[in-house]
N, C-alpha and C positions, 0 to 999 in steps of 0.2 A: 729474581725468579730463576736464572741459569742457574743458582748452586744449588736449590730446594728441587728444583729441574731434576739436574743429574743426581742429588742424593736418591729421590723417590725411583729414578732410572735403576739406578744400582741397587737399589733394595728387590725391585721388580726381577733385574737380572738374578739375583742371588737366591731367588723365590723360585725359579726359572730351572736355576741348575740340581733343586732336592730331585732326590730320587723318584717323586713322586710330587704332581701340584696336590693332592687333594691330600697328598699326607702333610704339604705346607699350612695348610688350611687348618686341618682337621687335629693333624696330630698323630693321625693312625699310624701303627708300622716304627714308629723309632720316636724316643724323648725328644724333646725338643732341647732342655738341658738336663745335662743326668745331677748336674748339683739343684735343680729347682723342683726336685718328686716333691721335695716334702713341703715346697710352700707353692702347691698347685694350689686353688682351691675351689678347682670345678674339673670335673672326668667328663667325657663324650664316649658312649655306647659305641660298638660298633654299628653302623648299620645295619637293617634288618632289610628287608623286602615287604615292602608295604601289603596290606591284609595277614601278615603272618600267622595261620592259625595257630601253629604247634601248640601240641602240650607242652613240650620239655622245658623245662626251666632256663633261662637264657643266663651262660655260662661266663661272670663277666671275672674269670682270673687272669686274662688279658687286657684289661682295662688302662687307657693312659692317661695322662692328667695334664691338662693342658691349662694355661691360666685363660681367664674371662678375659670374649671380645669386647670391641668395645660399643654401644648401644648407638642408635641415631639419634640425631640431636629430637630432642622436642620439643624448644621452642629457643628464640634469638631474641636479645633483650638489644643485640645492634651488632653492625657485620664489620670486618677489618680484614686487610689484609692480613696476610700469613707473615709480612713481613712485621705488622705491627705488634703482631704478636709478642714478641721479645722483648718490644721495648713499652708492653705495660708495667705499671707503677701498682703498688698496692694500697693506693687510694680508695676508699671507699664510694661510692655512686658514679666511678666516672664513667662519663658518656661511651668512651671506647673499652672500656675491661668487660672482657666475656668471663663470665662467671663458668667456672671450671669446675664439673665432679666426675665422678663413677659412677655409669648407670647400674641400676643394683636386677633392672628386668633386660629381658634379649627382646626381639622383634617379636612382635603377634603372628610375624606368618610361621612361625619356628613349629615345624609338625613333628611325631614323631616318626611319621611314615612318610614326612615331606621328601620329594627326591631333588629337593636341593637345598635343604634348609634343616641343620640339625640342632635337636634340642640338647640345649646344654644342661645338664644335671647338676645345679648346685652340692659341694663337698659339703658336709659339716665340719666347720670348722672349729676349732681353741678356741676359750674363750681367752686365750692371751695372745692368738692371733687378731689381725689389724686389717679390717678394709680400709685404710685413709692412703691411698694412691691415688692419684690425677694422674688424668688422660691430657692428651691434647688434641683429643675430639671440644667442639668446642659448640655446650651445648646452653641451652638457659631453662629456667625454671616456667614449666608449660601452665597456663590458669584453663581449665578444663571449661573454666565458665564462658570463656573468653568466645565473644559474638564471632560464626564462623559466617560470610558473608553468601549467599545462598547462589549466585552465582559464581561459586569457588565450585566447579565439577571436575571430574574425572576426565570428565572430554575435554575440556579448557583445560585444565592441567597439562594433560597427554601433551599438548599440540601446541601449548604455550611453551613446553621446554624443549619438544623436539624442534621448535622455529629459533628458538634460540642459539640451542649447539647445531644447527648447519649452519650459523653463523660463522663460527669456529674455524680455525683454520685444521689443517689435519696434525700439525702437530700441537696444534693448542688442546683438541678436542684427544688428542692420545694423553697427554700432558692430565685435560680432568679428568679421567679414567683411572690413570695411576695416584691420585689424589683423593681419589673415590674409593679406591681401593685399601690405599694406604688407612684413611681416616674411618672407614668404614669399611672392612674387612667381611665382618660378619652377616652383610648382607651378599655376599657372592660365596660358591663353591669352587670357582676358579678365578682369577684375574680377569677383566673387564676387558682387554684389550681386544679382544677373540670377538665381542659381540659387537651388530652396527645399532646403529643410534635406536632403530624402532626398541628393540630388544632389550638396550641399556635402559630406556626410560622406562619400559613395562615393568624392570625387575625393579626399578627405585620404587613406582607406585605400586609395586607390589609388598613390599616389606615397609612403606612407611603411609605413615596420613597424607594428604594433599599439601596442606600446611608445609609439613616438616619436606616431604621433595621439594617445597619449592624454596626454604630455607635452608637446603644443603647446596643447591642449585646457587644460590644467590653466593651463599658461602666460598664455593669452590671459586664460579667467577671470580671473586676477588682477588681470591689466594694465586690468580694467573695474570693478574693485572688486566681483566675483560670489563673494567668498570662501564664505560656504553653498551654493552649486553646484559649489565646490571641493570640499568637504569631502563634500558627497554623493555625487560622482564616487570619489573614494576608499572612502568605504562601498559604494560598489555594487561596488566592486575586490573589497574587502577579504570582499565576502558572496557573492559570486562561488565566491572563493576555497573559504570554510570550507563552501559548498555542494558543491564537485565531490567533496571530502576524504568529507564525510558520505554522498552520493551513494556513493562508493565502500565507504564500510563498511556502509549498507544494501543494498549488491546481494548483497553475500557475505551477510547474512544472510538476506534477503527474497527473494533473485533468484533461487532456485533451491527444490528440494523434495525432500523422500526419498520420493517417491512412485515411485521406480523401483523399489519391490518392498525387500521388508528381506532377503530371500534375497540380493540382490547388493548393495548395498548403497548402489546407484550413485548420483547426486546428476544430476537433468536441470534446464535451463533451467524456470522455471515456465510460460513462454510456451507451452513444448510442452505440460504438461497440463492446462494451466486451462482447466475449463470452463464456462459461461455460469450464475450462480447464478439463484434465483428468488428474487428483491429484490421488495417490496412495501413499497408508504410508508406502509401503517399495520399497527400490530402488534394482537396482543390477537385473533389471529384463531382460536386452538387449536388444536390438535393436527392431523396429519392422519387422517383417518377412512377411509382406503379398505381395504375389506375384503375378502379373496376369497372367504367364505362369507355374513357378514353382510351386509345393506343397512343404514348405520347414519347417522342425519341429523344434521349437520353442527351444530355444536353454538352457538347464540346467544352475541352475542358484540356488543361494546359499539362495534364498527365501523358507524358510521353513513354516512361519506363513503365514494366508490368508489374502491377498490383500484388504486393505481398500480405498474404495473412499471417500475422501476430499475436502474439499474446498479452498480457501483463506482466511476465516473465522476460518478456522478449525486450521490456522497452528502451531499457540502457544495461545492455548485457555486458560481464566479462568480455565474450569473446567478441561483443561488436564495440564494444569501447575501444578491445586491440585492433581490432582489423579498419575501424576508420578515424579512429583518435577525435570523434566529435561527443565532447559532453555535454549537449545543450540540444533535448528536445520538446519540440509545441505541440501539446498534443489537445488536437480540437475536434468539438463535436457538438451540432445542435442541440439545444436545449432539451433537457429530457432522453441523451441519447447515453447514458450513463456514465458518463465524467465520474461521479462523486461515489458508484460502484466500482470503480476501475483503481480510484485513488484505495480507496477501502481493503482492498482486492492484492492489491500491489505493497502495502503496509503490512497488511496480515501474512502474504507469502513469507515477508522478510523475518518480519518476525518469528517465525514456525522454521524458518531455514529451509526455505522451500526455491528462494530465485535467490537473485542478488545480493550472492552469500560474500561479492567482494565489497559490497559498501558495511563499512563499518557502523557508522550512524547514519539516519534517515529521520529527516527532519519534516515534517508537514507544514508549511505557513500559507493558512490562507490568505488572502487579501483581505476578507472581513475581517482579518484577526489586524492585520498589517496597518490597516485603515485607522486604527487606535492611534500609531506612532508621527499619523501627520501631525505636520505644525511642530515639531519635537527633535532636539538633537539628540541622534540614537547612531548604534554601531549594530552591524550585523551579530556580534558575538551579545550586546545587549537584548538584544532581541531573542536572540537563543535562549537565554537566560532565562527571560522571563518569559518565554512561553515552556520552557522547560526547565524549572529550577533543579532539576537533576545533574544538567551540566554542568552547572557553577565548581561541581569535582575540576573537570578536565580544566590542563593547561593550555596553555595557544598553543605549544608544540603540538599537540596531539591536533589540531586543526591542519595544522600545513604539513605535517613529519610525511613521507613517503608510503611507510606499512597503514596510513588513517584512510579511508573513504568517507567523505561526507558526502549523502546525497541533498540535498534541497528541492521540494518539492511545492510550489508555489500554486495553488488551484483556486480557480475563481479571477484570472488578470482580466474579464468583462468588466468589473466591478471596480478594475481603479481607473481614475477618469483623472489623473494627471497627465501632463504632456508627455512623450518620451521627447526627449530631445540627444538624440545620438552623436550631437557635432559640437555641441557648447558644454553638455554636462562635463563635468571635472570625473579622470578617470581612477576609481576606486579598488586598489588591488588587497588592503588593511582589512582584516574583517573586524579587528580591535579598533580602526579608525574612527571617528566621531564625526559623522556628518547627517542627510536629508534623508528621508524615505525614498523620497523621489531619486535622487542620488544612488542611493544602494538597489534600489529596482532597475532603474536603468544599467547599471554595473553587471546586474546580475544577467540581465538581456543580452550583456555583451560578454557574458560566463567568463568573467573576471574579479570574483569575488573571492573566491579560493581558488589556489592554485590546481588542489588533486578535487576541487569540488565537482560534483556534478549537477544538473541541473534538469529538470519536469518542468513544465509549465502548462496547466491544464486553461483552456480556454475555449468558450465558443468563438465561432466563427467571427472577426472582427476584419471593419473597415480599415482603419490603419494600419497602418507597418508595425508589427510589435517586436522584431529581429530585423538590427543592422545589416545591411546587405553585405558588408564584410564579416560577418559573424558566420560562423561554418555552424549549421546544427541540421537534424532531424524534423521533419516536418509530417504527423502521424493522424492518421483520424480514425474517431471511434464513430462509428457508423450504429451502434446498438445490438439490435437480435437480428439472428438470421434465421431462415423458417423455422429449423429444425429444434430454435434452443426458443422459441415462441410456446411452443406447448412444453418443455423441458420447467423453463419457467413457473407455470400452473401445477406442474406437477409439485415444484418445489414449495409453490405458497400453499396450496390444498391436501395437508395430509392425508385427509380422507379422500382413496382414489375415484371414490364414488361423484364427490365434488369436481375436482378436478378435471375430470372426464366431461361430466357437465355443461364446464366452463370452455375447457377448451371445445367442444362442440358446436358451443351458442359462438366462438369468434369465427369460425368457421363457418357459420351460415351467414356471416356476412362479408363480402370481400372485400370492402370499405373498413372494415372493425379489424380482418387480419390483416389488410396490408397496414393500418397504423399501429398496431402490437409492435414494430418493428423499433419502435421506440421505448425501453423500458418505464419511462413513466407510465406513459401510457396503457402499458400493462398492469404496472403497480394499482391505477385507479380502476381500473377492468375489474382485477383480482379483490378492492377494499369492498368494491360496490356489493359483488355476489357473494363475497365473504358475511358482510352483512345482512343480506338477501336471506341464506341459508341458518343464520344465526337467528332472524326472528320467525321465521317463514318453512326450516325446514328443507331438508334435500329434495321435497316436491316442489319446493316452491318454481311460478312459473318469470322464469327470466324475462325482464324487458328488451325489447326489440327495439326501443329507438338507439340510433346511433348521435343522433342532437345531443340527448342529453350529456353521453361520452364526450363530445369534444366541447360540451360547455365545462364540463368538468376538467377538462383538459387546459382550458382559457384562464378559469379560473387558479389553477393551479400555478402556471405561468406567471398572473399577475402576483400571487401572493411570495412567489420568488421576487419577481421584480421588486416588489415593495423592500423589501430585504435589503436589496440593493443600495435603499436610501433614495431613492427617482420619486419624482412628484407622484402624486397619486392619482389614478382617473378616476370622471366623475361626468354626470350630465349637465352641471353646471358648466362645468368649463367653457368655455369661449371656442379653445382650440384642441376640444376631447383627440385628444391621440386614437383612442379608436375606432374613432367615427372618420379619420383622416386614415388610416389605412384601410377601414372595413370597404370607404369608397375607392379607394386602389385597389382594391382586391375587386369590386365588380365591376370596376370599369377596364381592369385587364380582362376579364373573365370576357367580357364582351366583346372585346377585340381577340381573344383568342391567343393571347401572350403570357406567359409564365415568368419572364425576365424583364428587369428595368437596367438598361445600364447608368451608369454615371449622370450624365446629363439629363436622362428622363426621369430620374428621382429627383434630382434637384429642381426641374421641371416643376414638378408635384409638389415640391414646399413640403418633402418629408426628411422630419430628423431619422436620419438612416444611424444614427450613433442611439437613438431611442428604440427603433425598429428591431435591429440587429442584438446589439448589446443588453438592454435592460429590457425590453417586452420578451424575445427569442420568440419572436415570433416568424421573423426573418432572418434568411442568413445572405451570405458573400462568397462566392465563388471565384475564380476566375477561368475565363472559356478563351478559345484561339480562333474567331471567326476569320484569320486568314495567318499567311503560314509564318509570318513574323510580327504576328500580332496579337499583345493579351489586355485583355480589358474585364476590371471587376463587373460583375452582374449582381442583382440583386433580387432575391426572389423567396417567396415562403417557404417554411420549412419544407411544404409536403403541398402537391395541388389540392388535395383535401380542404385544407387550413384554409389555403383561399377561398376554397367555393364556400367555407361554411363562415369567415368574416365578412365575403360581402352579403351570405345571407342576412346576419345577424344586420349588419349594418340597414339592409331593404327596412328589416323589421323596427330596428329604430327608428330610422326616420317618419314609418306609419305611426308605430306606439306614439314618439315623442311631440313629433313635430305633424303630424297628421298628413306626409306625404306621402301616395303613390309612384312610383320611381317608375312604373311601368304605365303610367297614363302623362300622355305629352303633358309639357305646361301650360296650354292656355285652358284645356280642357280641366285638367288637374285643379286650374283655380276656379275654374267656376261650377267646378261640382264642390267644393271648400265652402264658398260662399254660397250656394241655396240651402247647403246640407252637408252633414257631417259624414266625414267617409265612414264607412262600415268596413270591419274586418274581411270579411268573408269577398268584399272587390278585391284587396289585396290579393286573396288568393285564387283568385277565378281570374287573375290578371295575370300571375306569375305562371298559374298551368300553361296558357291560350299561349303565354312566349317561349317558356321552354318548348312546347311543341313544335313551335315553327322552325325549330335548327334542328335538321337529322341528322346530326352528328350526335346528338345528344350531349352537349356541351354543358346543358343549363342541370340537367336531370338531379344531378345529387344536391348542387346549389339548391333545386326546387323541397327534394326530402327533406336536407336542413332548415328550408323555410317553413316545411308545414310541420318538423318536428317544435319547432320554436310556440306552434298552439296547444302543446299536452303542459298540464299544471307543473308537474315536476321540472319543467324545463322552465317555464315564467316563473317560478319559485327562486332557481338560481340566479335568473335574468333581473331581478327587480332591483339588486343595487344600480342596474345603469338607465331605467328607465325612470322617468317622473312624474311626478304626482298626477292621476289622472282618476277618472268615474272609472269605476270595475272593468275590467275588458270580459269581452266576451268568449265565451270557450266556443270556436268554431270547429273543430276537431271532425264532428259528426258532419256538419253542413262540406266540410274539405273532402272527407273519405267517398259521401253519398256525389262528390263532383266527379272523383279518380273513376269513382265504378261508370259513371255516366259516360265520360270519356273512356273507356276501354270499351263498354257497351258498342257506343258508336262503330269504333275501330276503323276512324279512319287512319289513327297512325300506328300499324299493326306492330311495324320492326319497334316500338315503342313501348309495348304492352305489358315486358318484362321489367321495366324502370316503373312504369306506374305502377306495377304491382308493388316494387319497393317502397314506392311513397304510400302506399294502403300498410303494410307492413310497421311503418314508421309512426303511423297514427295507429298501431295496435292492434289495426283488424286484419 
């Protein structure tokens, strides 16, 4: 490389000392040899000044005659060194002979008003003159058919070779300049050396195909012995590549949302209804407590540092990767509080080049997907694989090489219900390795899976430890909507603003209906309900006012997640209905006036808190600091809502099912059983007479969702959990004609506003 070095020096220098560079180049101004006039066989114009109108005829008895340069290559059939050059054989197919000719065309950018690019004017030549010269531009014969790979662009190009030559050192990077020059002349008006990198790489893409730069590129490296900036230029092809392919199989999955209502069915961009979540970078902060009857105080909690708002964008940044060097964040959020928008959300940035432009690939593995590989000896790179056969390109190096990001994105860890075991499991650093599910999850828990990996783990609120107390990470929760993106929301499902308005009006007349908006489910089913409403009914049509029926809808939504999961199924037969075991948690907290179970008092109660939390999400986990060096998990519904309306549901069971009065003592309760059968309408002449007696008004929305449970469309939902029974009777009118009797009265005035809700709730 030092003699072809300083040969190409010295030619440089001696280019250096004409009396002119551009007469080196060009020709202009003096022969180049006075014995070669006559076997020139192409002339160059003087330059003109571009738009030149003149009439005058353009006077070429000055004309010089310079021989043709020499063309850029257009295609490489295989690369060698410069050294190997010399010591090719005149063998026919071998692997290393670069087939050698004379391009008979110049460059496409060659204008004649180009100002730095001239056209060369073929001479006519003898026909006993001979083009058979060889160059030792070293080019190959191009197949124009030949598949050009769709992620081969202009910008990948640009950026793929400017990443390469800062590789370079300064005299290796002056070195392909004068090599660039030398072999390819014809694409400069002056020597390369003058220009910096941005500049040099503009003018290559600019006088050649994508292709051909990046095979002159490839070329030169060789010819300087930079073989590892070969070889990385190809990996950055080749990951290019298996990025656009993936890119395309996540947009069909991620890139869109059945949020157009299940009535139609229709699939929209997600850009159109994503809306701005409420991201906070510390968790552990509880439940939300907004009430419309109650004032209820925010409940202690082991957050000491102040509360940052976040984005999607935000959630494993560049510059917060540099600044804390933690790859491993748990990002959890009550059921229905948009996990599965956020994963969506955060996929599609990437992809669009919108956030976390430094991870290279971004991998989605649910646990439902995951959940396949139990029982199975599999390896994290197998698992790539087959949930993405697009990678089967990539090598391991490109897994662990320093310029790779891989993100790992793991959503849904509720749903795996094997041990972690952080003290015994076998530590797993191989992503090629061959071992357990169980095995690679927990590795990945201890973001030990790949070296430059990084790691998401979307989960709801969970009982267990899911992160090694030695494991350094992020710990982030998505909280939902906040007022403002509540009605932004509607605007985005309700094209028609007319709807919309509507919609968002009717959540607003009830502040039980918008403070649960706060959870985009929630919303979504808001929004499917009067999307339908309006589709048979009409923008007159008049919205329903019960809020029962919304959170039955909300129940059921819940449980048909759950089912998913794979968890037993509920049912009235059961022996030990999970629902009916929390519905009475739910009112016998409500009765004592408590919102929290900790530890012991759930265990107390005989409830599986792994059923509660994880697979109903009905319930979540906190943890609070009831004194100053002291934290202890709590456990409590998502929302006091939830509560007051499962231990309504539950009062209502036990009358439906099992013909109990929960509000008349027991000795009395059996012996109205036994002369006679209960009547609905005691149920609810019993529920009024006790909510009234607390003026606090603690029972009051418990009481609405119990009389909402008498309109049809709400026993219509209800009837998978109740059992075979004679008609029930629609008390609806006999409940409403009670509320008015009781306000009549007025003996409990400050109350008169809630019972109007529960007249509201039955319609009237």
């Amino acid at each position: 490389m030092d003699h072809s070095y300083m040969a190409a020096m010295e030619e440089m220098d001696s280019l250096s000392d004409s009396s002119s560079i551009g007469e080196a180049v060009s020709g202009r101004g003096r022969r180049r040899r006075e014995s070669d006039e006559d076997d020139g066989i192409f002339y160059i114009p003087e330059r003109r000044r571009s738009l030149h109108l003149d009439q005058t005829p353009m006077d070429t008895s000055h004309w010089q005659y310079v021989e043709q340069a020499f063309s850029p290559a257009l295609s490489y059939g295989s690369m060698t060194s410069e050294e190997n050059l010399s010591n090719m054989d005149g063998e026919e197919g071998s692997p290393t002979r670069l087939q050698l000719r004379r391009a008979d065309s110049y460059s496409s950018c060659y204008s004649l008003d180009s100002d730095d690019c001239e056209k060369i004017i073929p001479k006519v030549k003898n026909k006993d003159e001979t083009a058979t010269e060889v160059s030792d531009t070293p080019v190959l014969k191009h197949n124009p058919n030949e598949f050009k790979h769709p992620a081969l662009t202009v910008e990948f190009t640009f950026k793929a070779i400017c990443e390469i030559l800062r590789e370079l050192s300064e005299d290796h990077l002056l070195f392909f300049k004068v090599m660039l020059w030398k072999r390819y002349p014809q694409s400069f008006n002056t020597p390369p050396q003058s220009l910096d990198l941005v500049d040099l790489v503009d003018r290559l893409l600019e006088c050649y195909n994508l292709e051909v730069s990046l095979q002159i590129t490839k070329t030169l490296l060789e010819s300087i012995k930079e073989r590892r900036l070969v070889k990385l230029l190809q990996s950055l092809c080749l990951r290019n590549e298996v990025r656009y392919e993936l890119c395309k199989t996540l947009k069909k999955t991620y890139g869109e949302i059945d949020d157009d209502s299940a009535v139609q069915g229709e699939r929209g961009p997600l850009d159109d209804f994503f809306t701005k979540l409420d991201i906070t970078s510390i968790a552990n902060n509880g439940p939300n407590v907004e009430h419309e009857v109650r004032t209820i105080d925010r409940l202690d909690t082991n957050s000491s540092k102040p509360v940052e708002q976040i984005s999607t964008k935000d959630l494993i940044s560049a510059e917060r990767l540099e600044k804390t060097n933690v790859k491993l964040a748990l990002i959890t959020g009550v059921a229905g509080s948009g996990k599965s928008m956020a994963i969506k959300k955060l996929i599609l940035d990437w992809i669009e080049g919108r956030s976390h432009k430094h991870v290279t690939f971004m991998f989605p593995l649910p646990f439902r997907e995951l959940n396949k590989f139990k029982g199975s000896e599999v390896s994290l790179l197998q698992i790539i694989q087959t949930l993405y056969p697009e990678t089967k390109k990539l090598r391991d190096y490109d897994y662990t090489c320093d310029e790779c990001r891989v993100m790992l994105i793991f959503d849904g860890l509720e749903e795996y219900n094997e041990p972690f075991d952080f003290q015994d499991t076998s530590l797993l650093t191989d992503h090629t390795e061959i071992s357990t599910l169980n095995t690679i999850v927990v590795n990945m828990l201890r973001a030990r899976l790949l070296y430059r990996g990084i790691y998401l783990v979307f989960s709801r609120p969970r009982l267990r430890s899911c992160i090694p107390y030695d494991t350094s990470y992020d710990e982030i929760e998505l909280r939902g909507f906040s007022d403002p993106e509540k009605d932004e929301y509607f605007k985005k499902r309700f094209p028609n603003p007319d709807q919309a308005a509507r919609v968002i009006e009717y959540t607003h007349s009830s502040k039980t209906l918008r403070i649960m908006c706060h959870l985009p489910l929630f919303c979504s089913l808001v929004a499917d309900e009067y999307q339908c409403i309006f589709k048979e009914q009409g923008l007159q049509a008049q919205l329903p006012r019960s809020i029962t029926y919304m959170y039955t809808k909300l129940l059921l939504a819940l449980i048909g997640q759950r089912r998913t999961l794979g968890a037993s199924p509920w049912g009235p037969d059961n022996g030990g209905d999970f629902l009916m075991v929390l519905g009475k948690l739910a009112y016998n907290m409500l009765e004592k006036g408590t919102l929290k179970l900790n530890r012991y008092e759930w265990e107390a109660h005989e409830l599986d808190n792994e059923e509660a939390v994880n697979n109903s999400g009905l319930c979540m986990v906190f943890v609070t600091k009831p004194h100053l060096f002291c934290h202890e998990k709590v456990l409590s519904f998502i929302h006091p809502t939830m509560q007051e309306y499962l231990a309504a549901l539950y009062v209502f069971l036990s009358f439906r099912n099992q013909g109990k009065n929960l509000f008349e003592p027991p000795l009395k309760e059996k012996f109205k059983g036994y002369f006679k059968g209960q009547k609905p309408m005691e149920l609810y002449k019993s529920a009024v007479d006790k909510s009234l007696q607390y003026d606090d008004g603690k029972l009051d929305i418990f009481l609405r969702f119990l009389l909402g449970t008498t309109l049809k469309a709400n026993l219509d939902l209800l009837q998978p959990f109740c059992t075979p029974s004679p008609k029930w009777q629609s008390v609806a009118e006999d409940a409403a004609a009670l509320i008015k009797k009781r306000i009549k009265d007025n003996q409990h005035p400050n109350r008169i506003g809630n019972l109007k809700c529960c007249l509201e709730e039955l319609g009237v």
